[in-house]
N, C-alpha and C positions, 0 to 999 in steps of 0.2 A: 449878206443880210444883217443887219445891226438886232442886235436883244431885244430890242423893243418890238421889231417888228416878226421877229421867228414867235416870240409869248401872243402878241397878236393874233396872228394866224392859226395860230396849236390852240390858245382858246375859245376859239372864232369855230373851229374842228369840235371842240368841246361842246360848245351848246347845240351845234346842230346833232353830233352823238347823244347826248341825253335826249331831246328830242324825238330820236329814230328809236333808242331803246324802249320807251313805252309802245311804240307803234310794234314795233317785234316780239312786245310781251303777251300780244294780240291775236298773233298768227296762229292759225292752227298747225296742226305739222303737215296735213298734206300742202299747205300754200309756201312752207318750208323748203318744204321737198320740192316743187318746183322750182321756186328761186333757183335751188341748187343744182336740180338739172338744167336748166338756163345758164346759172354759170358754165359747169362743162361744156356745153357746145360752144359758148363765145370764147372759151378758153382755145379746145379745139381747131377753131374757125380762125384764132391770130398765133396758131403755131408759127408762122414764119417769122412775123413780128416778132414776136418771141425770144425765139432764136436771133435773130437779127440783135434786139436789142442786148441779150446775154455775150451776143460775140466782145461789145465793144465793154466790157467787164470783166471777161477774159483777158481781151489785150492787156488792159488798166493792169488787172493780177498780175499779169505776168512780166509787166513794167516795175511792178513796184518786188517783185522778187519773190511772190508767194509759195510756198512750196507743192511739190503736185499735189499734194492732198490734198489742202488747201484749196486749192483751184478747182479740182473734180469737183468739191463740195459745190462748187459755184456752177458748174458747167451745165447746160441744159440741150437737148437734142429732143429727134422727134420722139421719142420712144419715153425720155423722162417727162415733156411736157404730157403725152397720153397717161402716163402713168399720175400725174398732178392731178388730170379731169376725172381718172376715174376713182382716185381718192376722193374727190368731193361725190362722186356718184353714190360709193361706196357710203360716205356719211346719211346720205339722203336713203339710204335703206334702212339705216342702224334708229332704235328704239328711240323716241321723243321723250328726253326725263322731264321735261316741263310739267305739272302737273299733276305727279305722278304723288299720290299718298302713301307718306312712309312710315307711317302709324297713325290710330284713332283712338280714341277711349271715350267714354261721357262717365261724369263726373256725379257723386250723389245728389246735387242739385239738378241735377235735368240738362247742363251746358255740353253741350258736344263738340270735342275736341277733334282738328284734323292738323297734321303736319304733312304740309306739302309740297313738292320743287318749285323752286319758281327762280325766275333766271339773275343774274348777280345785278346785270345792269350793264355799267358802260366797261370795256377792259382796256388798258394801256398794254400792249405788248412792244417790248425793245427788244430787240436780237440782231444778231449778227451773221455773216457767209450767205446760208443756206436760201435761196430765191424761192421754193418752194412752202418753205414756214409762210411767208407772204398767203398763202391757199391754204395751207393747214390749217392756221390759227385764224383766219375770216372766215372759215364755213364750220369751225366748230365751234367759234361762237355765236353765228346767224342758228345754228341747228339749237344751241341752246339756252336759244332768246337775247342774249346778248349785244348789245353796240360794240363796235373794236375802232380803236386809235393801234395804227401799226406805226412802228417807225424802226427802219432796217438799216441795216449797216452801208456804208458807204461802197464798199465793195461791191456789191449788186443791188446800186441805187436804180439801174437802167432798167432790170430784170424786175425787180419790185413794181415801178412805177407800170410798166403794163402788165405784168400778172393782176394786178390793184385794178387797172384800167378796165381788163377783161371779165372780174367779176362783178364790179360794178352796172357794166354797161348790161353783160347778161343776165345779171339780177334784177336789173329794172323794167329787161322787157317783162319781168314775173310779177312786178311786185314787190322787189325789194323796196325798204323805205329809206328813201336818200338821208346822207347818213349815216346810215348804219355799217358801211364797212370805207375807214379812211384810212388810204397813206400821205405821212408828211413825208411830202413831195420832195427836201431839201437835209441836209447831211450836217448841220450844223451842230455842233458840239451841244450847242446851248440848248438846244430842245429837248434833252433827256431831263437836267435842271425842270425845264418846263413842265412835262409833262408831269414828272416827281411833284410839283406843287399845287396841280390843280385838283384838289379833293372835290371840289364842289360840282367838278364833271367824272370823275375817274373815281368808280367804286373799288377798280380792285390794278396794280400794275405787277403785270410779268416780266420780268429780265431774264433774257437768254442770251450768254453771251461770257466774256471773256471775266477776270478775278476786278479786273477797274472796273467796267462797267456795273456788274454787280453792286459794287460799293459803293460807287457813285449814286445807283439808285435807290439803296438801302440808307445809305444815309443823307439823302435828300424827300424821301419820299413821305406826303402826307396824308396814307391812304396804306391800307394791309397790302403788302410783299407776299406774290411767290417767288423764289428764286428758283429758278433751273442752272445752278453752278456747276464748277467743270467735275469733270467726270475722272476722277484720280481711283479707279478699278482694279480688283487686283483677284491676280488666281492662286490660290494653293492647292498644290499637290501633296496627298498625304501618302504620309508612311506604305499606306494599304492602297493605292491608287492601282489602277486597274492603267499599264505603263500607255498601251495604243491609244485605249480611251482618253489620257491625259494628252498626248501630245497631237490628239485631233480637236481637242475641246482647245486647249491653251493657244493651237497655232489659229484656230479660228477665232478667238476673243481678241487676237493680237491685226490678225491679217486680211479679214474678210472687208473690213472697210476700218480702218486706221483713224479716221478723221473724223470720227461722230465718239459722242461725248461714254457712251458704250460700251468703247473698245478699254481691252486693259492695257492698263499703265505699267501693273508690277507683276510680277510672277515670283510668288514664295512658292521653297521646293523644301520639302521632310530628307535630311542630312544622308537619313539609308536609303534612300532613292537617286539621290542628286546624281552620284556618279554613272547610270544606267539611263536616267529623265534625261538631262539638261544637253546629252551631246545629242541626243535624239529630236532634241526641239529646238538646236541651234543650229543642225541640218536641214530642218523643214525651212526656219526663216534665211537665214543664207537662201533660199529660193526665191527674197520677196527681199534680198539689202536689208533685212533688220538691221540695226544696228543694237546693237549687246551691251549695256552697261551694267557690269556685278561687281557685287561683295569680294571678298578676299578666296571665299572658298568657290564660288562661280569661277575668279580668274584661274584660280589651282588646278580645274577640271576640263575649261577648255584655252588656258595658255594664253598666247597673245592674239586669241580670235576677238576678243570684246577690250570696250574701255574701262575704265575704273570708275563709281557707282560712288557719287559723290552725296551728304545730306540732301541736297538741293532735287536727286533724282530723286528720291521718296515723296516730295511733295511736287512731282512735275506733270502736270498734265500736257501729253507729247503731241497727240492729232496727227502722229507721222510713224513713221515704220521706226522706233525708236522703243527698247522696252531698260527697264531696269528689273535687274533678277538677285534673289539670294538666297541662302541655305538659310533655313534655321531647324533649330536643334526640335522644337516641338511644336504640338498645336495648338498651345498658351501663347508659345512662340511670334505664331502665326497670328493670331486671334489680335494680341498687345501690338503687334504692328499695326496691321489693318485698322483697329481701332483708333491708334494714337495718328495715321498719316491720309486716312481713306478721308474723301470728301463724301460720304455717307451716299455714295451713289448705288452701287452696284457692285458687289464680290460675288467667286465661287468654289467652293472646296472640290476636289477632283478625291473620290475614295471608292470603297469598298465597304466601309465601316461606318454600318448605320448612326452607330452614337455618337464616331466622330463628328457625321454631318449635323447630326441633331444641335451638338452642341453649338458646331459653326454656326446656323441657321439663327440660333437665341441667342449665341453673346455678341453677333455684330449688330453695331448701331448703324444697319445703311438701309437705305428704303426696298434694295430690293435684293433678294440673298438667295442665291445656287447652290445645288448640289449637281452634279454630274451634268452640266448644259451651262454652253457656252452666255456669258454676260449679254451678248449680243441681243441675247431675245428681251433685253429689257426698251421694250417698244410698246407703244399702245396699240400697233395694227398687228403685233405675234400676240398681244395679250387678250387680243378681238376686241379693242376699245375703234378699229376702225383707228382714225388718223389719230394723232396727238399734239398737244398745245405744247407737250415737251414731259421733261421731266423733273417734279419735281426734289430738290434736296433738302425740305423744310419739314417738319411734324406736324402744323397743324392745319385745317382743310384738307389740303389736297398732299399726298405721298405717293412719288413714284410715278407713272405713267400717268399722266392725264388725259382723259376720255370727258367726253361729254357731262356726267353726272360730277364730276370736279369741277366744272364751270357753272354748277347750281347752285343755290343758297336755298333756305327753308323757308316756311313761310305761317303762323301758327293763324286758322281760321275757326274759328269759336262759332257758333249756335245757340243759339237761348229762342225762349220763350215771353222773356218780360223777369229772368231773373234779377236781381239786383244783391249788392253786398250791403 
């Protein structure tokens, strides 16, 4: 498709989205709630489709050399697509923030103040792998009022295009208002560019997705950024770390799924531990191919089991059975690391010692910060937000898990009598 005609069509998606957002701003939430139980059954009902279409995405992955994680991320069966329909179920049970007053006051002249949710508007979401964000990110922003321009990675162009299909089609038998949930159908470089410039349709754009993309859309975009960037997570084990506790939390923040943005990257260890911890938790991964890259005093401990832990590992975000580890001397140690390499996602201190963790907790700058529990839980559906739009690594709006009340805006409604100024 030539540039002229991918801006065409993505604008053409524009005005009919602004259009469907007023109509959705309209809804009440039980006409919501149906939509969305209508989606799950048509979801349900092209399970096969589905799957058919995710196989030939798979091949594609496995053509071009993805790694398994990589691929899992992509992969759908009957049991993930049930689990897709009943996340949207799931949303259609959870509280309606539309509407909802978040303070009131009246004023010494008689004017009565209300501040209340009301929905953003139109959303651009860009992401990448995962076929399921397609179903997360359209039913939570239909839940909360919202229009969505989706546009997915090339990877699971096939998977997207009927996941997109099947909510669409089972929202209309409801009452969905056309419009209101689109994928760009096409894989084309140029339509991130696009979507980045058109403010006068798109209130708000999300990027999920890899360090280019981000930037690409951060510094093309003419409309407020969330970014959901990669997930550079780290665990410290402290001096006082309770040892089994550590090496069930670390090997779970490492092993339980590798490939989501969650998992951690680094593993700092407190120096009087190191030689007791680190052989114990490079037995557990040796169970799952970790691959090991340390510091000087990692390699001294466990010899030629691991590679040598280069700058570039400190700021690497892996998505694979891949960890970088090292000793430090203390939890300033600890703390100056994590600060100066973490992409503000997600850390957690493994202790015993309250004040250690106190201080962990206040002197990192990351949106979501542990004591004794694995990073993993940093999810909207462990946090009870139900599904999520992702997460964010920004400070202002939305931080951390986004849930439905992250995709609201305010809305200030005044009262009078006949005052005047």
């Amino acid at each position: 498709m030539t540039p002229e005609t991918v801006k065409e069509e993505i604008y053409a998606m524009g005005k009919k989205a602004k259009q469907a957002a007023h109509r959705l701003s309209i809804l009440s939430e039980a006409q919501k709630n149906e939509i969305l139980c209508s989606m799950a059954v048509e979801l349900r009902a092209k399970t096969a489709e589905i799957i058919a279409e995710n196989l030939k995405d798979l091949e594609a992955a496995e053509e071009k050399g993805l790694s398994d994680a990589m691929v899992d991320r992509l992969r759908l069966d009957e049991a993930r697509v049930d689990a897709i329909a009943a996340g949207i179920e799931k949303v259609a049970t959870l509280p309606d923030p539309v509407g909802n007053v978040l303070d009131k006051w009246t004023r010494p002249n008689g004017i009565e103040i209300e501040q209340v949710r009301v929905p953003i508007g139109v959303i651009g979401i860009i992401y990448e792998s995962r076929p399921n964000v397609t179903s997360d990110a359209a039913v939570l922003c239909l839940k909360s009022g919202n229009a969505t321009i989706l546009r997915g990675g090339s990877e699971a162009i096939h998977s997207n295009r009927i996941i997109a299909q099947a909510l669409q089609e089972g929202g209309a038998k409801a009452g969905l208002p056309e419009g209101a949930i689109q994928l760009i159908p096409f894989t084309d470089r140029a339509s991130v560019n696009v979507m980045a410039g058109m403010d006068e349709y798109l209130d708000l754009i999300i990027p999920r997705g890899g360090t280019a993309l981000i930037n690409a859309v951060v510094t093309a975009a003419r409309m407020p950024v969330i970014k959901h960037y990669n997930g550079i997570c780290h665990a410290y084990v402290d001096s006082e770390a309770d040892i089994a506790m550590a090496v069930e939390v670390v090997d779970n923040t490492k092993t339980q799924k590798p490939s989501v943005c969650n998992a951690m990257e680094t593993l700092l260890v407190h120096e009087s531990v190191a030689e007791v911890f680190i052989p114990q938790i490079a037995d557990e991964w040796l169970k799952h191919e970790v691959e090991i890259r340390g510091d000087e005093a990692t390699q001294e401990i466990l010899g030629g089991r691991i590679e040598v832990a280069t700058e570039e590992d400190w700021t690497t975000e892996y998505l694979d059975y891949v960890v970088s580890v090292k000793v430090v001397k203390s939890l300033d140690e600890a703390i100056a690391h994590i600060n100066e390499y973490s992409s503000q996602h997600s850390e957690v201190i493994i202790t015993e010692n309250k004040a250690n963790a106190e201080r962990f907790l206040n002197e990192l700058d990351s949106a979501c910060v542990f004591h004794n529990a694995s990073t993993r839980f940093s999810d909207g559906e462990e946090f009870g937000f139900g599904a999520e739009i992702g997460i964010s690594t920004d400070k202002l709006h939305a931080r951390g898990p986004m849930g439905l009340k992250e995709l609201t805006s305010y809305q200030y409604r005044i009262r009078g009598n006949g005052q005047v100024r």
